[in-house]
C-alpha positions as CSV (number, residue, x, y, z in Angstrom):
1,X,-25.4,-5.1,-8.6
2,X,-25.7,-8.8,-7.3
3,X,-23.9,-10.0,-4.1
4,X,-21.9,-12.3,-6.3
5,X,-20.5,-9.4,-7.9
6,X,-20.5,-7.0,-5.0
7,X,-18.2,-9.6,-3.5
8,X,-15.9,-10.3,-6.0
9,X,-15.2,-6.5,-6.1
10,X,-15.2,-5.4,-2.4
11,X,-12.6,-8.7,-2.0
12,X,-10.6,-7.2,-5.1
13,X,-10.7,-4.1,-3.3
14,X,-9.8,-4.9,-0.2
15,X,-6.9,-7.1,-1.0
16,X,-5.9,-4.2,-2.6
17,X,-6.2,-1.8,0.3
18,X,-7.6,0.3,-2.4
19,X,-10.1,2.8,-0.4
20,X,-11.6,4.4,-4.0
21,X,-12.2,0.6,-5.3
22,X,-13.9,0.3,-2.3
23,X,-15.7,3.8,-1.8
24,X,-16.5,3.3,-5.5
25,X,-18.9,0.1,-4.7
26,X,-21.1,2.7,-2.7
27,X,-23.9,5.3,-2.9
28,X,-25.4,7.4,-0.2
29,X,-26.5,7.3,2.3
30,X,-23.8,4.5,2.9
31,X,-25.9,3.2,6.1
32,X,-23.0,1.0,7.8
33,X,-23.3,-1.2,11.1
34,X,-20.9,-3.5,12.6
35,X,-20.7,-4.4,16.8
36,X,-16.8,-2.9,15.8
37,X,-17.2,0.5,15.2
38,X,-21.5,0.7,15.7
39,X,-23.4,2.7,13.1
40,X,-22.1,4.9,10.6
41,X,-23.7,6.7,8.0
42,X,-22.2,9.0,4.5
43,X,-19.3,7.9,2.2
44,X,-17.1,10.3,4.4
45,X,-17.8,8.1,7.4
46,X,-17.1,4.8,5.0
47,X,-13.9,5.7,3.6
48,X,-13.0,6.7,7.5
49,X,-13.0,3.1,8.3
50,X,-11.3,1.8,5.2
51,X,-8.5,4.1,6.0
52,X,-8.6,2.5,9.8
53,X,-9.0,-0.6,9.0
54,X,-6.3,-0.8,7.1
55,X,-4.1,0.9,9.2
56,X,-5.2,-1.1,11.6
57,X,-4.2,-4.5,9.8
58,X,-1.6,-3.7,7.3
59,X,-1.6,-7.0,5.6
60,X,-5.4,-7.6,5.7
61,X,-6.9,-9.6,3.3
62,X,-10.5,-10.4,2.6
63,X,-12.3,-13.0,1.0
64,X,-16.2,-12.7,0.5
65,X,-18.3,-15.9,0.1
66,X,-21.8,-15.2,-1.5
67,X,-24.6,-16.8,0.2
68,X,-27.8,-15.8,-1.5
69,X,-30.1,-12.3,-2.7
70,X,-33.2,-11.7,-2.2
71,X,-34.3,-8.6,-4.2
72,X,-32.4,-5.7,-3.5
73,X,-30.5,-7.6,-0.2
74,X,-28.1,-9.9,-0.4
75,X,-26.1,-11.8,2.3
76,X,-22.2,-12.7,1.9
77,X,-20.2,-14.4,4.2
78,X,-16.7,-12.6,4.8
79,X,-13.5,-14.0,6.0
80,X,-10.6,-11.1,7.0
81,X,-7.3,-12.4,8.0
82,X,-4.2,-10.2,9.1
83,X,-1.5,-9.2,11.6
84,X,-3.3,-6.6,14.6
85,X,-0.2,-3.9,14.0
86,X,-2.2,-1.0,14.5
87,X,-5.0,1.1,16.2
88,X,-8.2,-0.1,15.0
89,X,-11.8,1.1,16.8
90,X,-9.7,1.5,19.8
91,X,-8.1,-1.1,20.4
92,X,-4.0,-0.7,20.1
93,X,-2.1,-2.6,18.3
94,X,-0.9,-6.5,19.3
95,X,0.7,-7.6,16.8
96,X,-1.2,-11.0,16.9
97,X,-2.7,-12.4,13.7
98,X,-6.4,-12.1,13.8
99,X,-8.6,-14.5,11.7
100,X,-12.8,-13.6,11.6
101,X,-15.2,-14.8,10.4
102,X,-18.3,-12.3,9.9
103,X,-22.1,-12.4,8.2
104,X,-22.8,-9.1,6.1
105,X,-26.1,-8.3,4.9
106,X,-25.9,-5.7,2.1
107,X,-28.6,-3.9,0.4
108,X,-28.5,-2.5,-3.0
109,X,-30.0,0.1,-5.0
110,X,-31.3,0.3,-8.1
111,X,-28.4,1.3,-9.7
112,X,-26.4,-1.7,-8.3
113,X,-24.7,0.3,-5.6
114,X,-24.6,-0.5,-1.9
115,X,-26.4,1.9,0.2
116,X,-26.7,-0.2,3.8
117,X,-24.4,-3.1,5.4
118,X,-24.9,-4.9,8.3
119,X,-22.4,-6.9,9.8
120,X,-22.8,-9.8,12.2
121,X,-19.8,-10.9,13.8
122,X,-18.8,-13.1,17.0
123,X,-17.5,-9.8,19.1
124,X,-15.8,-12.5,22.0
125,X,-13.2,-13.8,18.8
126,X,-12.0,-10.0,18.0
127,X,-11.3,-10.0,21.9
128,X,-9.6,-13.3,22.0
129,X,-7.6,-12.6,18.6
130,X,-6.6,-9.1,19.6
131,X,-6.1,-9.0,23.4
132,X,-2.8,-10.2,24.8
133,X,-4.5,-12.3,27.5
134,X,-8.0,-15.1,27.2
135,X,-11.2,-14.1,28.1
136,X,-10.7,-17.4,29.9
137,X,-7.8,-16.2,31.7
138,X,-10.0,-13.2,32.2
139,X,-13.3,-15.2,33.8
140,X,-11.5,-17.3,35.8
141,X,-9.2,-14.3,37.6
142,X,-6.0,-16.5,36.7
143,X,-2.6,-14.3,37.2
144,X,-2.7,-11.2,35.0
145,X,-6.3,-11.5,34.6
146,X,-6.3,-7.3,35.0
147,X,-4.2,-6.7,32.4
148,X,-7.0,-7.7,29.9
149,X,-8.7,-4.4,29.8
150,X,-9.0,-1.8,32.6
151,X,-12.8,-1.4,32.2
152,X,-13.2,-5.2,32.7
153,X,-14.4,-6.7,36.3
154,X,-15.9,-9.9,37.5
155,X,-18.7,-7.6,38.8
156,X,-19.6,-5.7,35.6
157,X,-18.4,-7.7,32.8
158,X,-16.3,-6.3,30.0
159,X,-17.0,-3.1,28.1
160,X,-18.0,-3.3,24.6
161,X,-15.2,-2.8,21.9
C-alpha cells in the first residue's frame, strides 16, 4: 500500500467510526506509538483504541494529508477534530472541541498493510484543548490553578497524559 492510499482509507474509516475499516488496513504485529496512550502492540490492542477513541470523541473526524514514502515508510500528516465527550487515555470527558494536529510515520509491508505507526503530536495542545483550565493559568498559579490536574505542581511539573 502507498501512504496516499493508506490515507485516503484510514480517513474514510475513521469518518466512519468504522473499527473493521480501520482494523482491516493492518497486519501484525500492529507496532503502535503515540505520547497518548504510549506503545501498543497486536490488532487486539489496535482495535482497543479505535473503540476509545471514538468513544472518547463521538463526532471525530479525521483528515490525513500525505507527505511523502520512502520505501516501505511513509509519513502523513493527520488532522482530528471533535467534541472531548468522553473518557479517552484517561482523561474524562470536557465537552470542549478539540482540534490536533499530529505527524504519523507508517510503515508498510509487503503486502501493503500497516504493521508500525508512530505518531508525533504537540502533547501541551491535547492539555490545553481538553483540560478545563490553561496551562498558562496553570504556570502562573492564577486562581484555580489546582483544579488543572491533581498530579500537577510548580515543583514537579505536570504528569504525562
Amino acid at each position: 500500500m502507498h501512504i496516499h492510499h493508506f490515507a485516503r482509507s484510514a480517513a474514510q474509516a475513521v469518518n466512519a467510526h468504522d473499527v473493521d475499516s480501520v482494523v482491516a488496513l493492518w497486519a501484525e504485529p500492529a507496532r503502535y506509538d503515540s505520547p497518548l496512550t504510549g506503545p501498543q502492540n497486536g490488532i487486539a490492542a489496535l482495535r482497543e483504541r479505535e473503540i476509545a477513541l471514538f468513544g472518547g470523541f463521538s463526532d471525530l473526524t479525521a483528515t490525513c494529508t500525505p507527505l511523502g514514502q520512502e520505501g516501505n515508510t511513509g509519513a502523513m500528516l493527520v488532522r482530528f477534530v471533535g467534541t472531548h465527550d468522553g473518557n479517552y487515555a484517561g482523561i474524562a470527558p470536557t465537552g470542549r472541541a478539540v482540534n490536533l494536529e499530529m505527524v504519523a510515520i507508517v510503515e508498510f509491508d509487503d503486502d501493503g498493510r500497516v504493521i508500525a505507526e508512530r505518531v508525533m503530536l504537540d502533547s501541551a495542545a491535547v492539555i490545553r484543548q481538553t483540560r478545563r483550565l490553561s496551562l498558562r493559568r496553570k504556570a502562573q498559579g492564577g486562581p484555580g490553578a489546582d483544579f488543572l490536574d491533581s498530579s500537577c505542581t510548580r515543583t514537579k511539573g505536570c504528569a504525562r497524559l
